[in-house]
N, C-alpha and C positions, 0 to 999 in steps of 0.2 A: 823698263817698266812693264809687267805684265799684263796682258790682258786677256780675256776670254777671245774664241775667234769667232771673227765676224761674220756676217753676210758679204755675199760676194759685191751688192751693189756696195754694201758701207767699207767694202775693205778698200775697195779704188777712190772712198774720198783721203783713206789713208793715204793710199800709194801716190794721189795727185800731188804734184810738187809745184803745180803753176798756179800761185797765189793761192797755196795751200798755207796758210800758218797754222804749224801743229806748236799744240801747246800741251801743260798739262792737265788732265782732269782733273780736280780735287772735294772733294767732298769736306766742308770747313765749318766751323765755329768763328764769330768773329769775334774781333777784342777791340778796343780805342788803341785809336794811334796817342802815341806820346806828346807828338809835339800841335798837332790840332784836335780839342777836345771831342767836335763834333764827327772827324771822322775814322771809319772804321778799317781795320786791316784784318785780312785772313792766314786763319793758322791754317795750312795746307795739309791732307792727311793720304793716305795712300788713295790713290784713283780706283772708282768704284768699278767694278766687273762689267766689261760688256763697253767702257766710258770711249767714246771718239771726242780727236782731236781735231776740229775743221775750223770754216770760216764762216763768217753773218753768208756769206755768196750762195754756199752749198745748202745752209739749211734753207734758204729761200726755194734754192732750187732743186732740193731734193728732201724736203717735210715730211714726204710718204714715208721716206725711207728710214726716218732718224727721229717719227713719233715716237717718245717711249723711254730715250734712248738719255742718257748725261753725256754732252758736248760741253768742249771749252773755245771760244771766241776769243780773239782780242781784238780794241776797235775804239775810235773814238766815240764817246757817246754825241749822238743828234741832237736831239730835243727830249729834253724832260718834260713831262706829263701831268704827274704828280709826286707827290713824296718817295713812294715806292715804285716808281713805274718810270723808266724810259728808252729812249729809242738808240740803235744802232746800227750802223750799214757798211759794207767794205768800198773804201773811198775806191779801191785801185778799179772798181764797176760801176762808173758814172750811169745814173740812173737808175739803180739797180733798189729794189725795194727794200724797206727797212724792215729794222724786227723790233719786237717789243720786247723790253726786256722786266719783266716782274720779279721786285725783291721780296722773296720770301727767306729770306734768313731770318725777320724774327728781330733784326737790327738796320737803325739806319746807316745809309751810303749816303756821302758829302760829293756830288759829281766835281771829277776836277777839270782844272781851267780849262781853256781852247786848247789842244792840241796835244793834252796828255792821253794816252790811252790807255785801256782796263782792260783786265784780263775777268770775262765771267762764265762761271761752271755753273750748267743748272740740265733738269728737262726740258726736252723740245715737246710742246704739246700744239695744239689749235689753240687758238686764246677764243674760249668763252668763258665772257665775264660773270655771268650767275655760275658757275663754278667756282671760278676762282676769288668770289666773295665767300661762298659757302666754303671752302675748303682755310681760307688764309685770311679772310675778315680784315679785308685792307681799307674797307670804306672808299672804293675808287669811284670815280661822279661817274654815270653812265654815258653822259654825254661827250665826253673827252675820249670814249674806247669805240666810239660806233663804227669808225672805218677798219679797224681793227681786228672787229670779230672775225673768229671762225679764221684769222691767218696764222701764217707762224710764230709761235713766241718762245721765248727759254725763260720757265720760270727759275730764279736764279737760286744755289743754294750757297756761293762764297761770289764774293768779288773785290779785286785787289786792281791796287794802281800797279801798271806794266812802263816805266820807265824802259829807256837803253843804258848801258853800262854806262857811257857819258854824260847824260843827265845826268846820275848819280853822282860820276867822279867830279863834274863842273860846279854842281849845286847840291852837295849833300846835304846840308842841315836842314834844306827842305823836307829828307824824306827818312829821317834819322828816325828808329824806334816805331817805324812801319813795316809790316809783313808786304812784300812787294813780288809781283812777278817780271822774273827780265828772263831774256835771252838774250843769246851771243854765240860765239866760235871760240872754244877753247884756246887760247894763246898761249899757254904756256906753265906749265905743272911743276908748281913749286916745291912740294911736299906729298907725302902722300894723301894727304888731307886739305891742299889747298892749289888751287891753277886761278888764273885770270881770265877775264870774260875779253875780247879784242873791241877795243871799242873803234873803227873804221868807218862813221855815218857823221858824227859832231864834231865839227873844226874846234881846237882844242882840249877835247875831251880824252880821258886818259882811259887804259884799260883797269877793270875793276876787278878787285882780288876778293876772292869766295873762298869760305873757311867750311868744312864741312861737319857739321853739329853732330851731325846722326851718320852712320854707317849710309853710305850711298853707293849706287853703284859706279865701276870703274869710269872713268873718261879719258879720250884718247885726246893729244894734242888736235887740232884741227875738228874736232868734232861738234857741229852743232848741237846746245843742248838748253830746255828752259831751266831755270831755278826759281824754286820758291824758298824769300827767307828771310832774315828782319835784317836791315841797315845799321851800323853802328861805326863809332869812331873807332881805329885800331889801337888799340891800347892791350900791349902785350900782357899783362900782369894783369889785366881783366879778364880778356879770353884766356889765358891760361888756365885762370880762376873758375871760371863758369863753363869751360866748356872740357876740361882735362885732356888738352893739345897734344901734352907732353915731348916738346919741342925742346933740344936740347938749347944751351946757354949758347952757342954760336950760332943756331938756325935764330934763336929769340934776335939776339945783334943784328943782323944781319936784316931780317924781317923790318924791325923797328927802325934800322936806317931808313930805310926803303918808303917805309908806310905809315912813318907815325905821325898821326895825325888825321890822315886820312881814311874815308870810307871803308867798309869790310861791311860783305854781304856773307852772313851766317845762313850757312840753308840748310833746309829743314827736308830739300827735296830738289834731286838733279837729274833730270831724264833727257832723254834723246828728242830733240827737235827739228823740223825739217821749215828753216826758216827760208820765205823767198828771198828771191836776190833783188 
């Protein structure tokens, strides 16, 4: 994934890897998920120039450095606010202050259950609120933002549910016909155009096989890396269909032993991720 080069402070939130979760920036349009009508998934577009990937921890603790700036989080959400407005924090920093997270896409987000977590791309600014009614006309109560102001916020421009490869391969039709963010460690490269994600965190969960839609870049076995892409059931003669695979008649066999039935994350986008341990 490309990106302009950074400042020196902002390049070492890159290079930290000690509960660094790098993700991808994405710059998005949203669409309705398929299977719940209320809520929304992000079609992922290339990462905007200049975009860092850190955690709720760093912009806490370094605001200065990353007003301005498009970061991507992932995090379970805290406490919702209002419709367009809630809170996030990184659990692995017990006490660590929260952020506010303001949707400004323009569409509504459905917060998911206890324990799923989101992946969201937006600016890091100060949150003051007579701005960000003038600018984005959210109707937010004044009284619900007052500890708030003037801290750090990401007002958000995409935001996607971040399952692990295992949620997905355990409880697919959960997330079937949603644009989703996951990450994983490369397991094993099927094709030129397809490898699985290791699923090692969920006691029975299997590893998830990623079909690659668009020209992406290479991946190595063992290489951490996030994808952004929609969920679907594997049905050879469908993706061969919509996506021009071009998989000869023994690799289709052989696939379709393997996985018919089963989950296939179409991605739209695979970059290099530097996930804790």
């Amino acid at each position: 994934m490309l990106k302009n080069p950074l400042n020196t402070s902002t390049q070492k939130l890159w290079n930290a890897k000690s509960g660094a979760i790098a993700l991808v920036a994405v710059a998005a349009t949203l669409l309705p998920a398929c299977n719940t009508p209320q809520q929304q998934a992000t079609v992922p577009a290339p990462a905007p120039p200049g975009s860092v990937n850190t955690t709720t921890e760093e912009v806490v603790d370094n605001t200065a450095q990353l007003i301005g700036q498009t970061v991507t989080v992932r995090s379970e959400p805290v406490k919702k606010l209002g419709p367009s407005t809630f809170t996030v924090s990184d659990d692995k920093f017990f006490g660590k202050e929260s952020i506010l997270v303001v949707n400004a896409t323009g569409k509504p987000f459905v917060l998911p259950e206890s324990g799923q977590e989101i992946q969201v791309t937006g600016t890091v600014r100060n949150f003051v609120l007579a701005d960000i009614e003038r600018e984005y006309k959210l109707g937010l109560q004044p009284n619900l933002y007052a500890e708030y102001e003037s801290k750090p916020a990401i007002v958000a421009q995409s935001m996607a549910l971040a399952p692990t490869p295992g949620e997905l391969t355990s409880n697919p039709k959960k997330y079937y016909g949603q644009t989703l963010a996951v990450t994983g460690e490369v397991e094993n490269l099927r094709t030129p155009n397809s490898f699985t994600l290791d699923e090692d965190k969920l006691l029975g969960g299997e590893d998830l096989l990623v079909i690659h839609a668009v020209p992406t870049p290479s991946v190595r076995q063992g290489e951490k890396v996030a994808v952004t892409g929609v969920l679907r059931p594997f049905v050879v003669a469908e993706l061969e269909r919509d996506y021009e695979l071009k998989w000869d008649l023994t690799l289709q066999r052989q696939l379709e032993a393997e996985y018919s039935n089963k989950p296939v994350l179409v991605a739209t986008g695979v970059y290099p991720s530097a996930i804790p341990e």
